[in-house]
BAVO-640966 format. One record per residue (C-alpha): residue number from 1; x, y, z; residue in three letters. Coordinates in steps of 0.5 Angstrom, whole numbers, plus 500, padded with zeros to 3 digits. Layout:
<pos NUM | c1 X | c2 Y | c3 Z | code Ala> $
...
This chain:
<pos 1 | c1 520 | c2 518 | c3 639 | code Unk> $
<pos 2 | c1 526 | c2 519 | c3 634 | code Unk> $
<pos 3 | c1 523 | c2 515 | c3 629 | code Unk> $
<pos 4 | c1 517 | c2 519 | c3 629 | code Unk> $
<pos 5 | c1 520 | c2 525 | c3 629 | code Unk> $
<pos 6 | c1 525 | c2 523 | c3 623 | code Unk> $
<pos 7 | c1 518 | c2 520 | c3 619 | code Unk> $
<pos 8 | c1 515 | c2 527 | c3 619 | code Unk> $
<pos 9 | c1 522 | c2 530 | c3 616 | code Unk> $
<pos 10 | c1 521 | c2 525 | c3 610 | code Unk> $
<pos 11 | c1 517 | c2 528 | c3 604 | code Unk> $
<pos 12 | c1 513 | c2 523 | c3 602 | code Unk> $
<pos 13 | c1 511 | c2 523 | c3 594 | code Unk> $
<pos 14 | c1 504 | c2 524 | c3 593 | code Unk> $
<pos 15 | c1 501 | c2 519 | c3 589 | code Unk> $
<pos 16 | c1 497 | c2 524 | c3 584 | code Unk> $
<pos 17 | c1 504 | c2 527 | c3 582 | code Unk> $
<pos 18 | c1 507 | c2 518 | c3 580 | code Unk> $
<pos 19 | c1 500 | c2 518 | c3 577 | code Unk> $
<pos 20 | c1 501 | c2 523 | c3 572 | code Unk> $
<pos 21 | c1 508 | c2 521 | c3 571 | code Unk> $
<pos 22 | c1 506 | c2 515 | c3 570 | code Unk> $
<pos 23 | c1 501 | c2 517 | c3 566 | code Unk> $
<pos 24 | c1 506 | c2 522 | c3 561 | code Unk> $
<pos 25 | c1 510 | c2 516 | c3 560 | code Unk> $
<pos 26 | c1 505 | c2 512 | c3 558 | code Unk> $
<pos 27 | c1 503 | c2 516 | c3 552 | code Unk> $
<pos 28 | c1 509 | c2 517 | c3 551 | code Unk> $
<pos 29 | c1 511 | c2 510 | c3 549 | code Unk> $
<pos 30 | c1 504 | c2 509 | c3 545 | code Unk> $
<pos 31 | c1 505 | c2 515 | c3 541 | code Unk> $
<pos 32 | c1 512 | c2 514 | c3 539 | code Unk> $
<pos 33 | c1 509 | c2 507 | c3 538 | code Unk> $
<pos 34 | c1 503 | c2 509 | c3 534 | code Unk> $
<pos 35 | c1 506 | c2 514 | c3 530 | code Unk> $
<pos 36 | c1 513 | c2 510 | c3 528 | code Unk> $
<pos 37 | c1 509 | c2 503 | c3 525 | code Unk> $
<pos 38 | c1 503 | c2 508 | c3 522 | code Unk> $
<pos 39 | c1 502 | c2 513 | c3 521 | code Unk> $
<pos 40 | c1 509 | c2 516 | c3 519 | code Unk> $
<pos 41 | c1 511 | c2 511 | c3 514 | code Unk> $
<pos 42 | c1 503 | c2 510 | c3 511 | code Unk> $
<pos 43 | c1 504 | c2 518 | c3 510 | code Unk> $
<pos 44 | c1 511 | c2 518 | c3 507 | code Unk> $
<pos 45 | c1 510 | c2 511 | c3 503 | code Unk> $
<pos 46 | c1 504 | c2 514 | c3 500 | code Unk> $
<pos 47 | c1 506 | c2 521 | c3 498 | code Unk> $
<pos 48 | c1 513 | c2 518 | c3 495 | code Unk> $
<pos 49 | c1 509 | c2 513 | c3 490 | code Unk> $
<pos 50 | c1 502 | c2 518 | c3 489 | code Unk> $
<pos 51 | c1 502 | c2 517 | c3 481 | code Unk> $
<pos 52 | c1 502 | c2 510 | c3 483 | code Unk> $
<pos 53 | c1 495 | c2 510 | c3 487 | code Unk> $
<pos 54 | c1 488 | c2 512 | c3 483 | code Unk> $
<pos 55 | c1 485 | c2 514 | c3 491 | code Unk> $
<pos 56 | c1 486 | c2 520 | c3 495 | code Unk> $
<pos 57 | c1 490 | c2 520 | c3 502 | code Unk> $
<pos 58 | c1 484 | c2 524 | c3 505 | code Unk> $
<pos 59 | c1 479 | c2 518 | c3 502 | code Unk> $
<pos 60 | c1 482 | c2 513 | c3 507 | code Unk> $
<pos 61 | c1 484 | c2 518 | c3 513 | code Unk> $
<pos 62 | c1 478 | c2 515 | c3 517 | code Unk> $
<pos 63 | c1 481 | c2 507 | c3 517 | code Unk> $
<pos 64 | c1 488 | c2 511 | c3 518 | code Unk> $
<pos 65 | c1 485 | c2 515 | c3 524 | code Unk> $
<pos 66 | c1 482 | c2 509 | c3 528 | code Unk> $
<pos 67 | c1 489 | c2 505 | c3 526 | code Unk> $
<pos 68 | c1 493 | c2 509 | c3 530 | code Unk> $
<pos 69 | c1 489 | c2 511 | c3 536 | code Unk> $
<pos 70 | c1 488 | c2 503 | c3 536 | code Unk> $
<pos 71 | c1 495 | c2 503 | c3 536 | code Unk> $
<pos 72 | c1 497 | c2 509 | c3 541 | code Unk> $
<pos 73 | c1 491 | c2 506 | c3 546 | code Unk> $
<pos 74 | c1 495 | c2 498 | c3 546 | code Unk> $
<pos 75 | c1 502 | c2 501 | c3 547 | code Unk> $
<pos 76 | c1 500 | c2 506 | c3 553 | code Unk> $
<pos 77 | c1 495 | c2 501 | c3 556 | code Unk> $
<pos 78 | c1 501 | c2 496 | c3 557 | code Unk> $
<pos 79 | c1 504 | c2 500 | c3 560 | code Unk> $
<pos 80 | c1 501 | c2 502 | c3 565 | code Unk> $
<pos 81 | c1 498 | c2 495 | c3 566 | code Unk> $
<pos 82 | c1 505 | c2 492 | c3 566 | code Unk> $
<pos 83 | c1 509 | c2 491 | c3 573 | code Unk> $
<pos 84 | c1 513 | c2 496 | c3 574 | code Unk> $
<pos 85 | c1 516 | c2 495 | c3 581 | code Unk> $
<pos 86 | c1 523 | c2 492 | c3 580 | code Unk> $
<pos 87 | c1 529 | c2 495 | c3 577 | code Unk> $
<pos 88 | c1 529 | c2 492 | c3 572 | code Unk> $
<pos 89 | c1 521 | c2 490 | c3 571 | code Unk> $
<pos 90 | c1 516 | c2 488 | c3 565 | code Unk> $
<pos 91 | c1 514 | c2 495 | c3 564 | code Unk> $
<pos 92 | c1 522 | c2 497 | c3 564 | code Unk> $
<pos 93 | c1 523 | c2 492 | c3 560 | code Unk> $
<pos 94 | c1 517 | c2 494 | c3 555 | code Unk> $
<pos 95 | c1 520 | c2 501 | c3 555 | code Unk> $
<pos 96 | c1 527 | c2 499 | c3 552 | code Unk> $
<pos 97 | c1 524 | c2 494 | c3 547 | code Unk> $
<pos 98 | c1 519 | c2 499 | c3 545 | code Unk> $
<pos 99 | c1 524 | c2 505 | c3 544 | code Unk> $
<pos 100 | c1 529 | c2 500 | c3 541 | code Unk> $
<pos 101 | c1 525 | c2 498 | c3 536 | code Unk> $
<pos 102 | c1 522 | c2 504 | c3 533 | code Unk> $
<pos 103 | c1 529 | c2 507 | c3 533 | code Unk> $
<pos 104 | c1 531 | c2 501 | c3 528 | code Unk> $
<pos 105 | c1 525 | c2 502 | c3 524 | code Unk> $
<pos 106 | c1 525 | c2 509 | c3 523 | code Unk> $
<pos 107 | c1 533 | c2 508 | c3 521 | code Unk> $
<pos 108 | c1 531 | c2 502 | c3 517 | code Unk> $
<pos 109 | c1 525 | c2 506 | c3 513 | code Unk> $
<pos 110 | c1 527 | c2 512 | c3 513 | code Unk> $
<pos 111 | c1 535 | c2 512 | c3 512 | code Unk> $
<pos 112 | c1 537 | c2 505 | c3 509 | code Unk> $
<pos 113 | c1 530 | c2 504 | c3 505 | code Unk> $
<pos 114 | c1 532 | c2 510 | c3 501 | code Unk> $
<pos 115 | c1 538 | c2 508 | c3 498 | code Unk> $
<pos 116 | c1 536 | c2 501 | c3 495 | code Unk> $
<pos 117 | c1 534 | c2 501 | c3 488 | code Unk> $
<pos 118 | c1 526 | c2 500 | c3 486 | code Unk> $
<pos 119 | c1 524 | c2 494 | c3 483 | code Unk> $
<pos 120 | c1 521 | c2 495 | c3 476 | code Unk> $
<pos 121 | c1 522 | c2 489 | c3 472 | code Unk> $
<pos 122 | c1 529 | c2 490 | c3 470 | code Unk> $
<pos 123 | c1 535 | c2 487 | c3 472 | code Unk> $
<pos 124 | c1 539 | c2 490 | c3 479 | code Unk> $
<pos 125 | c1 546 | c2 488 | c3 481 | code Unk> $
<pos 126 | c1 545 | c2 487 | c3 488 | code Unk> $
<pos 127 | c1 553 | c2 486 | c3 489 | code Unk> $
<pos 128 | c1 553 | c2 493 | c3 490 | code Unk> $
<pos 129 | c1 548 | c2 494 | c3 496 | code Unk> $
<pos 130 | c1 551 | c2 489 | c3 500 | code Unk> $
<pos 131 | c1 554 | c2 494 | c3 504 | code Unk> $
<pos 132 | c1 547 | c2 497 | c3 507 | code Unk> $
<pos 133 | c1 546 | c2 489 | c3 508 | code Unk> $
<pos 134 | c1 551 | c2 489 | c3 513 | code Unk> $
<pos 135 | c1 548 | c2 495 | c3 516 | code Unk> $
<pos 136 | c1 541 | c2 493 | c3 517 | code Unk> $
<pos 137 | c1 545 | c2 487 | c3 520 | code Unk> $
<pos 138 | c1 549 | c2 491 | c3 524 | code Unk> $
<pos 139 | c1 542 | c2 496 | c3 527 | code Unk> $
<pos 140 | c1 537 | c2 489 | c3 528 | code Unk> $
<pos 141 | c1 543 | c2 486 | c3 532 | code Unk> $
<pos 142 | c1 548 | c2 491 | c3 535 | code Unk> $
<pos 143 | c1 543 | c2 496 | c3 538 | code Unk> $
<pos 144 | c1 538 | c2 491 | c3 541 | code Unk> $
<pos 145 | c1 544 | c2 489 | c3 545 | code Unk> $
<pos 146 | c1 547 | c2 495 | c3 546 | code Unk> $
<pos 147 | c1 540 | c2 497 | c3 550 | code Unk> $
<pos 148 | c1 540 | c2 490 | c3 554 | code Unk> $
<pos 149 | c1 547 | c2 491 | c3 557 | code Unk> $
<pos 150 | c1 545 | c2 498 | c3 558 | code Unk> $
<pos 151 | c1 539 | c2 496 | c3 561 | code Unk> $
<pos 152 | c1 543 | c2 491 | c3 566 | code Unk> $
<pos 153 | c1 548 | c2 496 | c3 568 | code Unk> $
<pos 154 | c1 544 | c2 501 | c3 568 | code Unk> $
<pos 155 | c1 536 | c2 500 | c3 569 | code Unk> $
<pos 156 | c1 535 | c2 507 | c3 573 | code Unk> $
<pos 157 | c1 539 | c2 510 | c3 567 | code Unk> $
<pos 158 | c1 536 | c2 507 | c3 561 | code Unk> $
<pos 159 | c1 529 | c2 509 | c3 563 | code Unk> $
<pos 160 | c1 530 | c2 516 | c3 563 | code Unk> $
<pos 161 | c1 535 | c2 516 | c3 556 | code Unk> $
<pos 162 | c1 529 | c2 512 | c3 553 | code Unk> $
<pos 163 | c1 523 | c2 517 | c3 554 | code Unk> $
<pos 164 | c1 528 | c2 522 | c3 552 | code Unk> $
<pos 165 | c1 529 | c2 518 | c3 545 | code Unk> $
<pos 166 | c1 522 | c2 517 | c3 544 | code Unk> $
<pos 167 | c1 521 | c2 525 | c3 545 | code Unk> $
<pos 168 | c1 527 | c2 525 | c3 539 | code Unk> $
<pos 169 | c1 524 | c2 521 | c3 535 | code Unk> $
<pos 170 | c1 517 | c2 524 | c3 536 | code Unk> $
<pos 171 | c1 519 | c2 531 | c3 534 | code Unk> $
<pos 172 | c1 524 | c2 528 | c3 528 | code Unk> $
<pos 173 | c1 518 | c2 525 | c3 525 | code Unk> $
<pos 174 | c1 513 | c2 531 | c3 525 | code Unk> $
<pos 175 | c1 519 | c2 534 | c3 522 | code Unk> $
<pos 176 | c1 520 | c2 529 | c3 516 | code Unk> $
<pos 177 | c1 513 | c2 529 | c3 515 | code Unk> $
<pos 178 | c1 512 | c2 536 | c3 515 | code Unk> $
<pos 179 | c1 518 | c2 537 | c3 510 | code Unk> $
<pos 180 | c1 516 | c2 531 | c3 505 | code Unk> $
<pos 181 | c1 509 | c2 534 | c3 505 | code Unk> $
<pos 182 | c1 511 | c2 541 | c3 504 | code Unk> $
<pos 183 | c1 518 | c2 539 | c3 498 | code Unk> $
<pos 184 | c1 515 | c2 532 | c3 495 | code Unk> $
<pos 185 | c1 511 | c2 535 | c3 488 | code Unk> $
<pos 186 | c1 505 | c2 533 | c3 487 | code Unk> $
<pos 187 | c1 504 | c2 528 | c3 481 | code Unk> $
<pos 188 | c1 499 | c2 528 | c3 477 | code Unk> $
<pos 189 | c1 494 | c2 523 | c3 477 | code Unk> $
<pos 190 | c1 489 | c2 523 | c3 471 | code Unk> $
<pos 191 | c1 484 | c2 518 | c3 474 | code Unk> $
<pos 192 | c1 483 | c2 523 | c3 480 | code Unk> $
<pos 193 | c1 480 | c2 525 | c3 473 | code Unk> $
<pos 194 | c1 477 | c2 520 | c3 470 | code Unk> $
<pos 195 | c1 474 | c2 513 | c3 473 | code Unk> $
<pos 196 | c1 472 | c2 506 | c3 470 | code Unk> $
<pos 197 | c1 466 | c2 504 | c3 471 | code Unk> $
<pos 198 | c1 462 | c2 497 | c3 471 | code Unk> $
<pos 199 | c1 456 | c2 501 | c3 470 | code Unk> $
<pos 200 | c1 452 | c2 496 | c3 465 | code Unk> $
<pos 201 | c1 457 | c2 492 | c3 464 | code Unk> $
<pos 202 | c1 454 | c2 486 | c3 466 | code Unk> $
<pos 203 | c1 448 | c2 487 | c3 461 | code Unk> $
<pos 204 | c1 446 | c2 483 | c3 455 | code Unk> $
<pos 205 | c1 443 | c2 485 | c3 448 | code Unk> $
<pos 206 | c1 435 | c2 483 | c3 448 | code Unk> $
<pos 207 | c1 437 | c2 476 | c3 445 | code Unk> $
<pos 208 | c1 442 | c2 474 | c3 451 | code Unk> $
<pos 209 | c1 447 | c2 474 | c3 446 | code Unk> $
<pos 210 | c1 454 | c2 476 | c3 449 | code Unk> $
<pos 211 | c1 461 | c2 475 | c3 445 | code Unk> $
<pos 212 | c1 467 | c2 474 | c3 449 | code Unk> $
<pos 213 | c1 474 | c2 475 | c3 446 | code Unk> $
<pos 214 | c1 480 | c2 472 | c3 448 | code Unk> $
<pos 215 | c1 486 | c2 475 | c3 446 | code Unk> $
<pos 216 | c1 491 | c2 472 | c3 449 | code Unk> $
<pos 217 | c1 495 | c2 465 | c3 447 | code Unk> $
<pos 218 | c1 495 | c2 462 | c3 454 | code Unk> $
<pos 219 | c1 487 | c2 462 | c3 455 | code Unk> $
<pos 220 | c1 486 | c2 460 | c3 449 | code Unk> $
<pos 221 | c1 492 | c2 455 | c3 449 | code Unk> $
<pos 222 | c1 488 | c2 452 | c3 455 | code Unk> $
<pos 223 | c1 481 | c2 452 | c3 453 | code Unk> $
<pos 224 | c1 484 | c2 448 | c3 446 | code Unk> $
<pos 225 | c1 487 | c2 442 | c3 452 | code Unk> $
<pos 226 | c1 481 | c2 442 | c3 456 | code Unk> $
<pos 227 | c1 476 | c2 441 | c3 450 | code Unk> $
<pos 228 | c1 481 | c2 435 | c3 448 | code Unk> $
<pos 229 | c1 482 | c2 432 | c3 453 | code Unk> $
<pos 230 | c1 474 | c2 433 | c3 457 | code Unk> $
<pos 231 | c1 470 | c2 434 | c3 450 | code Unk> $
<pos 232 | c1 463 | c2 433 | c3 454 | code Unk> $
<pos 233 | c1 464 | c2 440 | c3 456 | code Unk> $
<pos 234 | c1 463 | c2 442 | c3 449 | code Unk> $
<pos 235 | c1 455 | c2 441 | c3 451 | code Unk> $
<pos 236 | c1 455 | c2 445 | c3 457 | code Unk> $
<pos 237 | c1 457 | c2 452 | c3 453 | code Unk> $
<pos 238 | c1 449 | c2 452 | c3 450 | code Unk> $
<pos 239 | c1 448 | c2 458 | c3 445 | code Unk> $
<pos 240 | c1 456 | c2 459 | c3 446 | code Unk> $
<pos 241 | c1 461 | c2 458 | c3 440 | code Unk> $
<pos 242 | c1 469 | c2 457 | c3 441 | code Unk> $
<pos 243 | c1 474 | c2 461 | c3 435 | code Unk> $
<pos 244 | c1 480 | c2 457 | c3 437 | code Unk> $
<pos 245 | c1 484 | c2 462 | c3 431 | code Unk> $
<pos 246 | c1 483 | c2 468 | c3 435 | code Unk> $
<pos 247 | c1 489 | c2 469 | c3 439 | code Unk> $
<pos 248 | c1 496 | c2 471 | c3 437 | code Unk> $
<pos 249 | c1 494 | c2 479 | c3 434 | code Unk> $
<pos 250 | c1 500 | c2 481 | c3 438 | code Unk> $
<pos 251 | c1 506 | c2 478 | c3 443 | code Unk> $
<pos 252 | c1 503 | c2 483 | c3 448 | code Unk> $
<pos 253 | c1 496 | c2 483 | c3 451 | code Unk> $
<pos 254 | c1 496 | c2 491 | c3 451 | code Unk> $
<pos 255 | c1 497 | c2 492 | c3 443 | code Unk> $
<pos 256 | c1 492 | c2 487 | c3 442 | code Unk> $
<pos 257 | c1 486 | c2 490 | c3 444 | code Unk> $
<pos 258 | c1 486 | c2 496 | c3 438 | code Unk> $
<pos 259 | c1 487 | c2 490 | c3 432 | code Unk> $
<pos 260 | c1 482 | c2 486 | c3 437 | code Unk> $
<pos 261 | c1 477 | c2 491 | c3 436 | code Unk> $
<pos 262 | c1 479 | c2 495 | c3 429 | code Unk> $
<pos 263 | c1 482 | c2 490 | c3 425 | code Unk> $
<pos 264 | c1 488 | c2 495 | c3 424 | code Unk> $
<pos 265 | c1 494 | c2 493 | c3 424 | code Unk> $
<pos 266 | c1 498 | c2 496 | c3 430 | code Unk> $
<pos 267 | c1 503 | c2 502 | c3 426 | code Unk> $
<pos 268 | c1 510 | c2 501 | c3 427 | code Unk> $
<pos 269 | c1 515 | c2 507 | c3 429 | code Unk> $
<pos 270 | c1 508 | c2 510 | c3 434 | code Unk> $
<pos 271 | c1 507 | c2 510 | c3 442 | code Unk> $
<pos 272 | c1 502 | c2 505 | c3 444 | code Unk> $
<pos 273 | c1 497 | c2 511 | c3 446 | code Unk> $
<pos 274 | c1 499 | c2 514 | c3 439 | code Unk> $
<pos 275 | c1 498 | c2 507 | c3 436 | code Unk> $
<pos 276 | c1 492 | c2 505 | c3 440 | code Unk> $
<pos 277 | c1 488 | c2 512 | c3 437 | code Unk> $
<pos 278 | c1 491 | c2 510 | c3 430 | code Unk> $
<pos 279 | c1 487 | c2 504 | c3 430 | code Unk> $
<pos 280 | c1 481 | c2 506 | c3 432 | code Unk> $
<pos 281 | c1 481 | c2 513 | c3 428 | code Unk> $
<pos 282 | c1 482 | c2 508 | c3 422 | code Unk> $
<pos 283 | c1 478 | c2 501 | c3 423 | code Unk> $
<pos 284 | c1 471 | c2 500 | c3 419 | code Unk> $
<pos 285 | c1 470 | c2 493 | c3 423 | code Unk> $
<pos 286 | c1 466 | c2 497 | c3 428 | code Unk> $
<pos 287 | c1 462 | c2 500 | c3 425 | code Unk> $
<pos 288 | c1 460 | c2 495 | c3 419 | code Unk> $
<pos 289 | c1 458 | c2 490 | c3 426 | code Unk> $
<pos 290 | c1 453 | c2 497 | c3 428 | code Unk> $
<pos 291 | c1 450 | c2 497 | c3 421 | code Unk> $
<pos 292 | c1 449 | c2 490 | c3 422 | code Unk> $
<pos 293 | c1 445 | c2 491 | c3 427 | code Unk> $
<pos 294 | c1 449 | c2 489 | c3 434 | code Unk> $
<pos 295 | c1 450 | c2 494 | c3 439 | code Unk> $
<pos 296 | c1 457 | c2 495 | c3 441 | code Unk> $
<pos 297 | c1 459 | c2 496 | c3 448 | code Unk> $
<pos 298 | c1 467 | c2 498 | c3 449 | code Unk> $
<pos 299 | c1 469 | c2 497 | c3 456 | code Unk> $
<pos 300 | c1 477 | c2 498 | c3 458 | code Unk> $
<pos 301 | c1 482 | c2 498 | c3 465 | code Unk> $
<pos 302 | c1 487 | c2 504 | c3 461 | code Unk> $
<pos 303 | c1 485 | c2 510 | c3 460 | code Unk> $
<pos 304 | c1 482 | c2 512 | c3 453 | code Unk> $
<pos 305 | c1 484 | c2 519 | c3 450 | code Unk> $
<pos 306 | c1 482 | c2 523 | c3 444 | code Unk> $
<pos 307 | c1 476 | c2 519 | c3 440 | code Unk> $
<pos 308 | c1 477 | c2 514 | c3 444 | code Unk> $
<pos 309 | c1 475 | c2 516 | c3 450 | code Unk> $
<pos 310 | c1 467 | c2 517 | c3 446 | code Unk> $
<pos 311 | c1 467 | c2 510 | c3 444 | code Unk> $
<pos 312 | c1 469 | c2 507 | c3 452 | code Unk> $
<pos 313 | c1 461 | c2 506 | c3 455 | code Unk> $
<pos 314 | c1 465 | c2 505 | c3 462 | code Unk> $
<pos 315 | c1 469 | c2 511 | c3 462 | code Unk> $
<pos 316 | c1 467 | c2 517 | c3 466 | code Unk> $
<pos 317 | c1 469 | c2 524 | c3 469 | code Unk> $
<pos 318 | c1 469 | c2 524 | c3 477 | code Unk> $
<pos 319 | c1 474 | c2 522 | c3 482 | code Unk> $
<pos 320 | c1 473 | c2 514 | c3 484 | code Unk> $
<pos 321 | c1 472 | c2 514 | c3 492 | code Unk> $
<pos 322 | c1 474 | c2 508 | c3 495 | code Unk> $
<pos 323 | c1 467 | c2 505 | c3 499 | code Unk> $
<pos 324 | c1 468 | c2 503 | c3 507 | code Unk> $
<pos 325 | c1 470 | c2 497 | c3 508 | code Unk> $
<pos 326 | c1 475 | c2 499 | c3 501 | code Unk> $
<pos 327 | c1 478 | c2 504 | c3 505 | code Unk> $
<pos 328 | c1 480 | c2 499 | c3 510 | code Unk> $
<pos 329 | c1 483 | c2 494 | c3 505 | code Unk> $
<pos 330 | c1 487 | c2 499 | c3 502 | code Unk> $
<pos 331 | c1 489 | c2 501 | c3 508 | code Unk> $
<pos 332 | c1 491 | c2 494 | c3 510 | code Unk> $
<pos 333 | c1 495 | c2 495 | c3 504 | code Unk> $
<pos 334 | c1 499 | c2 501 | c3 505 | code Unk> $
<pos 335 | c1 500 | c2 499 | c3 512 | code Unk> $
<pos 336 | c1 504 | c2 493 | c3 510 | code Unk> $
<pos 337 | c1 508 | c2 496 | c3 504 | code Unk> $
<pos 338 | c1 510 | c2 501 | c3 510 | code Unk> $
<pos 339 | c1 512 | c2 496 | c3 514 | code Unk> $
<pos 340 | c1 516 | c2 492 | c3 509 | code Unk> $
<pos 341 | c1 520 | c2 499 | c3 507 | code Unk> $
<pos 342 | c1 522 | c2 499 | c3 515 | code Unk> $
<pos 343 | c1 523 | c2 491 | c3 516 | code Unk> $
<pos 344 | c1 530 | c2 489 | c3 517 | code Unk> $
């Protein structure tokens, strides 16, 4: 009878309030998880190298979108399905990981990252950056360790301290956003004005006559070795015929174009859009092949300017968007380069 008494002293948890509890959590974590491995990094990786990308932050939203609800929907459900019993259980377990791992990667890409020097070709002394090799070593290695043995002593404890982290990191991340948004100036991108078609490109004169200019040494250095070596593939280029003279106009593929297509010499003293505009503005070889009866078709990856530009068939004005299933590969490529910056 006194047992009886005491049970009904007790107040017992209702399951509605564990459920919402256990629920908050569970979108806690995957938040934290979705926000810290792609949509954070992708945002802030794209808008440091804007000039860089001939596509809009906004034209791949969609494949970002799904990413991150993909991502925030995995990590709340593992939460939720993983045991959570025990004191130290898989789902106290999953927390700490989770919790460790963002934090080092938003450390990792957002802090270190940020210090090293950008690859552009040029020798980099990297004896000067060994010390934030041993810090990266010292996150990666001495954090999770802190957590595991925090996490033996002190299960109950580390539960708690990890969820407030996670809502640190959440708002600390909304804030870098919303500041690297409103202080990064915006770069310029010209091809936001201007695209490069493949309209036409594909097309032959009315006789199927086409000539294919080489003007690089290597190209026509290996199609020298193969003829010598397999002479019989002379026979299969019908209505074709191979100038093994016409490499070497310039050390530089790049210069070559303009001496390729004018026959100018390429001035010295100018800059390459400068010379490039020079040679077109001076040659005669173009327009003696339109007097003898060829239709020329100029087709180019750089971006024409002055006179140029009216000589380049697939130069157009507009902004390129990216195709569906385009989104999703430059998507795929935005997030690994973010993942890279954060990587240990």
């Amino acid at each position: 009878m006194m047992a009886a008494v005491q049970d009904q002293g007790i107040e017992k948890p209702k399951r509605g309030r564990l459920n919402r509890k256990k629920a908050g959590h569970a979108l806690l974590l995957g938040l934290a998880l979705a926000l810290t491995t792609t949509l954070h990094p992708i945002v802030i990786f794209y808008l440091h190298n804007e000039g860089e990308f001939w596509f809009s932050l906004p034209s791949v939203a969609g494949p970002i979108g799904v990413l991150f609800a993909a991502v925030l929907g995995v990590g709340a459900l593992l939460y939720c399905v993983l045991p959570g019993k025990k004191k130290i259980s898989l789902r106290l377990i999953y927390t700490v990981a989770v919790t460790t791992g963002c934090l080092c990667f938003y450390i990792q890409g957002h802090w270190m990252a940020s210090y090293l020097p950008v690859l552009t070709g040029d020798p980099i002394d990297w004896s000067l950056y060994t010390g934030w090799g041993w810090a990266s070593l010292i996150l990666w290695i001495g954090l999770p360790i802190v957590m595991l043995v925090w996490m033996l002593l002190r299960p109950r404890g580390i539960k708690k301290a990890a969820f407030v982290l996670l809502s640190m990191l959440i708002g600390t991340e909304m804030l870098t956003g919303c500041w690297t948004v409103l202080t990064t100036e915006r770069a310029e991108n010209r091809k936001y004005n201007a695209f490069f078609s493949t309209k036409g490109l594909y097309e032959t004169s009315t006789a199927g006559n086409v000539v294919v200019l080489i003007s690089d040494t290597f190209e026509g250095s290996y199609m020298n070795e193969v003829l010598e070596r397999y002479p019989e593939y002379r026979e299969l280029l019908s209505d074709f015929t191979y100038y093994d003279n016409m490499t070497g106009t310039s050390c530089f593929t790049y210069f070559s174009y303009a001496k390729l297509m004018t026959g100018v010499d390429f001035p010295l003293g100018n800059t390459s859009e400068q010379g490039i505009q020079w040679c077109f503005d001076h040659q005669t070889m173009l327009d003696r092949l339109r007097d003898n009866g060829w239709e020329l078709s100029y087709y180019t990856t750089f971006s024409p300017t002055g006179s140029i530009a009216g000589k380049v068939t697939n130069y157009a004005e507009g902004e390129l968007t990216p195709s569906a299933e385009g989104s999703w590969l430059l998507t795929e490529r935005l997030l690994k380069s973010a993942l890279y910056q954060g990587a240990p």
